[in-house]
C-alpha positions in Angstrom: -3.6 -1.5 7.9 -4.7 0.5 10.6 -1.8 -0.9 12.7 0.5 0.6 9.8 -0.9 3.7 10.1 -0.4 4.4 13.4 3.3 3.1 12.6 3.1 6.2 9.9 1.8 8.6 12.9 4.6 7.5 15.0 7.3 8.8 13.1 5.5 12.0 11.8 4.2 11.0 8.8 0.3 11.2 7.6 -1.4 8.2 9.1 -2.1 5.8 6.1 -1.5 1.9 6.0 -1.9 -0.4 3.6 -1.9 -4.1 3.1 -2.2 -6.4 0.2 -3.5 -10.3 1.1 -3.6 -12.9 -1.7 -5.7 -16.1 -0.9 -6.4 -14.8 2.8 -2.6 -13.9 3.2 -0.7 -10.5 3.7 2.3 -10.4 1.1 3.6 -7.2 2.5 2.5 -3.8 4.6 3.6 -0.7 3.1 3.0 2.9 5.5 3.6 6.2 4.7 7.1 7.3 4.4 7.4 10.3 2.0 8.6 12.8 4.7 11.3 10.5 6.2 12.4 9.1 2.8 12.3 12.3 1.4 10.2 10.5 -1.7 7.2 11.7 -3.0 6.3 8.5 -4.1 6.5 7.2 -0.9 2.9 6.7 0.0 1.6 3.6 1.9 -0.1 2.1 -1.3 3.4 2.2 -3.2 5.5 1.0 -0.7 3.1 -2.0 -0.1 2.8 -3.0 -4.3 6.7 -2.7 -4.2 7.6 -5.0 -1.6 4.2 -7.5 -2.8 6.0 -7.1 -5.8 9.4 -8.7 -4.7 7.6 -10.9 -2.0 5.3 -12.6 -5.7 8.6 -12.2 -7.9 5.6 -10.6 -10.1 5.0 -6.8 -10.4 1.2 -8.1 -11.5 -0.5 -8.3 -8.5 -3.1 -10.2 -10.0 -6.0 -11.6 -7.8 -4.8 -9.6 -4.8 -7.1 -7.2 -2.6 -5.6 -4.2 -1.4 -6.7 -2.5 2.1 -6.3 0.5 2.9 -7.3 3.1 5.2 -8.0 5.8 3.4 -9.1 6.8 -0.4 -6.0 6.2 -2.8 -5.0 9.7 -4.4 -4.3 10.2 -8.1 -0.9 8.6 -8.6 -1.9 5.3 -6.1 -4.7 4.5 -8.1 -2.6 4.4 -11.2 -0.1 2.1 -9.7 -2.8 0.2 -8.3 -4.3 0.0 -12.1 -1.1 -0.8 -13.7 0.0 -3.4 -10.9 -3.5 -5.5 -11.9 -5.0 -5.4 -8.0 -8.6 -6.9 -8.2 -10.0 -5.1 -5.5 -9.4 -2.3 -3.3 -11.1 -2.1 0.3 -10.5 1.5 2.0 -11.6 2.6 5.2 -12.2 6.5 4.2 
């Protein structure tokens, strides 16, 4: 996660990673990319339950632990509610 957020730094974005693992595995990274996508929705918890979605072929994440390096905001948190991730690890 911390990786992805310097990846999210890089290209001028706010520096947040994110990275689901299921049975000691990543399923997919997701960074920041709201500026460069021009998506609000963009954030680095989003864009790693969408691709863990397709990667599962199951928007229910369930049994999954989500890191993350920094509090999820308002809108993550409900996405992370409604995708069924068991537990959330953040670094801030």
């Amino acid at each position: 996660a911390m990786a992805l957020a310097a990846r999210a730094e890089g290209i001028g974005e706010i520096p947040v990673g994110a990275v689901p693992v299921l049975e000691d595995k990543i399923v997919a990274e997701g960074w920041n990319r709201s500026i460069s996508e021009h998506d609000a929705c963009a954030h680095a918890e989003v864009m790693a339950l969408r691709e863990a979605g397709k990667q599962l072929e199951n928007y229910r994440l369930l049994d999954t632990t989500l890191y993350v390096t920094l509090e999820p905001c308002c809108m993550c948190a409900g996405a992370l509610i409604h995708s069924r991730v068991k537990r959330v690890v953040y670094g801030a």
